[in-house]
N, C-alpha and C positions, 0 to 999 in steps of 0.2 A: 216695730221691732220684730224682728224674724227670729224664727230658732234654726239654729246649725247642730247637726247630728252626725260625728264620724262615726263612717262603720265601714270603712274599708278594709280593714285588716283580716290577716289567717284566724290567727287566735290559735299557732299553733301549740301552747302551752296547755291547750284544752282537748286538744286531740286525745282520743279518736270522737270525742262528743263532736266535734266539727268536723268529719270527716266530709259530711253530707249537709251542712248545716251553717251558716256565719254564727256565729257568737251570739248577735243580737235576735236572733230567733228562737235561742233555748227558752222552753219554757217551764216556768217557778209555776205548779200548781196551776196548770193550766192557761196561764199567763204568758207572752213571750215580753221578752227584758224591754224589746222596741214600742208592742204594744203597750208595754207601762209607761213609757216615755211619752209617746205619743200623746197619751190620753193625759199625762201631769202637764203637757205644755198648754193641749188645748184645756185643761180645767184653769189655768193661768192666762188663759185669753189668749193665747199665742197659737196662730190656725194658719202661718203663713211658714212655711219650713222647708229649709234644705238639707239634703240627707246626701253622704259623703260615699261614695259604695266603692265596689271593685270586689272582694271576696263574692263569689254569687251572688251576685249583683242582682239576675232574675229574681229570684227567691226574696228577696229584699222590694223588689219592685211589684211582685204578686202581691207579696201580703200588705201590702200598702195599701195597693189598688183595690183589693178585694175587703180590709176589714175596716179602713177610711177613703172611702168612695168620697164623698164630700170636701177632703181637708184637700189644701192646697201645697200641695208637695212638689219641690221640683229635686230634681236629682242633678250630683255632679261627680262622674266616674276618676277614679286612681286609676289611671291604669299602669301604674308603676309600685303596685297597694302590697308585691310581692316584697320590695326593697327601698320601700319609703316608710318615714314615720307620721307622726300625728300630725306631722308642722306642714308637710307636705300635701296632706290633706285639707287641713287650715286655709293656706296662701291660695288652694284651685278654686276655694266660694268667693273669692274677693266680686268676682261678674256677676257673680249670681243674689250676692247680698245687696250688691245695687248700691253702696253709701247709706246704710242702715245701720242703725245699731244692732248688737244682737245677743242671744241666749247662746250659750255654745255649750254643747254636752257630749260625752262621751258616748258611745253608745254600748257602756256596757257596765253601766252602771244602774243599780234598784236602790228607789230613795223615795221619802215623801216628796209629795209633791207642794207641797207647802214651803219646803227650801227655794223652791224657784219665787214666790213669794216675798221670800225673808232677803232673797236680791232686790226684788224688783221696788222694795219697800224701805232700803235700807236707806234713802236718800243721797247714794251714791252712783255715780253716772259708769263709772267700772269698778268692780266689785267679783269676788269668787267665795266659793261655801267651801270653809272650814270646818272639820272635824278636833277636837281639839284627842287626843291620844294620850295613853301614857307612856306608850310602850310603840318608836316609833326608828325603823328600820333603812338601811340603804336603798331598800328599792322604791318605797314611798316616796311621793312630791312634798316637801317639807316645805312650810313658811314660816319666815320670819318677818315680823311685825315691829314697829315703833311705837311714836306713843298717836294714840287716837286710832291704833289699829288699821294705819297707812303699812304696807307691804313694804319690807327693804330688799329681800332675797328670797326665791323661791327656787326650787329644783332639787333634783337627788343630791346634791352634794351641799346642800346646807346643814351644818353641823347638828344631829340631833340634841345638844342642850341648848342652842340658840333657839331651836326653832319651838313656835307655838301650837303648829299644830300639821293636816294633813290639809292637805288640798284635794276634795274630791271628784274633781273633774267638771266643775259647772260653775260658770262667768257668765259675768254679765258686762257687757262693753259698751260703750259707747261711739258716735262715731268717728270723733277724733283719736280715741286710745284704740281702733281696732287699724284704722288707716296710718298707724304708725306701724303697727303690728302687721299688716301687711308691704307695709314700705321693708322691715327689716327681712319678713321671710322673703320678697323677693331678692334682695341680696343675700340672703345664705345661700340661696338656693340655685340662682340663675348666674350670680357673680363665682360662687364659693362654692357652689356644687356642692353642698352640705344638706342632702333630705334624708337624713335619718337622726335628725335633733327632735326632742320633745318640742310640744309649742310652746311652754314656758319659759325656752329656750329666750324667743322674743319677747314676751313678759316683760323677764329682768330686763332686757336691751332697754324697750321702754319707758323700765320704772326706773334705770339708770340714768335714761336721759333728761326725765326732769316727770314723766308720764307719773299720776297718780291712779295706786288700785290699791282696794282698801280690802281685807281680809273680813268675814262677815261666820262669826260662828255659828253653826248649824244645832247648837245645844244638842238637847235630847232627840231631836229628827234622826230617825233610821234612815242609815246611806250605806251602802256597799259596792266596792266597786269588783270584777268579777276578773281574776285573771287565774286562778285554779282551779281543782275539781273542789280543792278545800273551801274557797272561795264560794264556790256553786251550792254547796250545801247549806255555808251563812247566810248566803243567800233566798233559798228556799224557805229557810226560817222568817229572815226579815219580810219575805213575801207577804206569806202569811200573816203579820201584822199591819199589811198595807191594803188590808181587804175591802176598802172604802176608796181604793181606786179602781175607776170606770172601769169593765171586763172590756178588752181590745176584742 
């Protein structure tokens, strides 16, 4: 199983922190957000990774090279990263995951590292870490679950009293549910010229079509995903309570 790491995007909502910087290189406490990732996939046994770039791209490929010499990383450039979304990113690993299952994560997200765990443990073949919220808004990826905790609808427009909780950016897929998932984003995309959908976009396609993915709460595990300066701060907090992950 390999892990997938978008980080192709501006992160222009972080500006001017990213003037000079991708997103994924801010760092919490001397931490960068990639290096905590990095080191929760390979504490998960996952040393086989492709990473998603385009925003400065170099800078992403220095720090790689330079603070995991060892790990096996391959790279797969956006270069459309100015006016594409996450899905667009998603559909260009399909070469590079080879017919693999895989870990897929956002790359701008600070979490234990024990959620990747709580996938890979849940005795489900595709599966995604849940946040469960009280308090749970239109811009959040919302889900909705069944019974046995099978996923019926995901995305920003599922009603916040349907839904059970957040989706925090980390699946775990299989490789029959990711090669559906790649079958539909190559028709949004190459048919329908549609690259600026979220990838959960495909998801639902998916789990409409008969695909099962099952919703996997992340209880008490600290997960933040990081698209503010407000964001940056919760962040720096949860850091600091993840001090028992390996220093990048």
């Amino acid at each position: 199983m390999k892990g997938v790491i978008l980080a192709a995007g501006v992160s222009s909502r972080l500006r001017p922190l990213t003037d000079l910087v991708p997103k994924c290189l801010l760092e919490l406490g001397g931490r960068s957000i990639l290096g905590m990732t990095l080191a929760n996939l390979v504490a998960n046994g996952i040393s086989d990774i492709v990473i998603v770039t385009g925003y400065r791209e170099d800078q992403i490929r220095g720090f790689v090279r330079d603070t995991f010499p060892g790990l096996n990383v391959g790279f797969v450039r956006n270069d459309r990263f100015e006016t594409t979304n996450n899905s667009y990113s998603l559909w260009l690993t399909e070469r590079a995951v080879g017919g693999e299952g895989i870990v897929l994560l956002d790359s701008d997200i600070v979490f234990d590292r024990r959620i990747i765990g709580l996938l890979a443990g849940a005795g489900h073949d595709n599966c995604l870490a849940m946040k469960r919220e009280k308090t749970l808004g239109d811009e959040e990826i919302k889900v909705q679950v069944g019974p046995g905790g099978a996923i019926q609808r995901i995305g920003k427009d599922v009603p916040t009293g349907a839904a059970a909780g957040e989706s925090i950016g980390i699946e775990k897929m299989g490789r029959e549910f990711l090669g559906s998932v790649y079958r539909i984003l190559e028709r949004m995309i190459t048919r329908e010229q549609n690259v600026n959908l979220f990838y959960e976009a495909a998801f639902q396609e998916a789990i409409a079509g008969g695909e099962v993915m099952m919703a996997v709460d992340v209880g008490g595990l600290h997960c933040i995903e990081i698209d503010t300066a407000e964001d940056l701060q919760s962040a720096r907090r949860v850091s600091a309570l993840l001090r028992d992950v390996s220093r990048p």
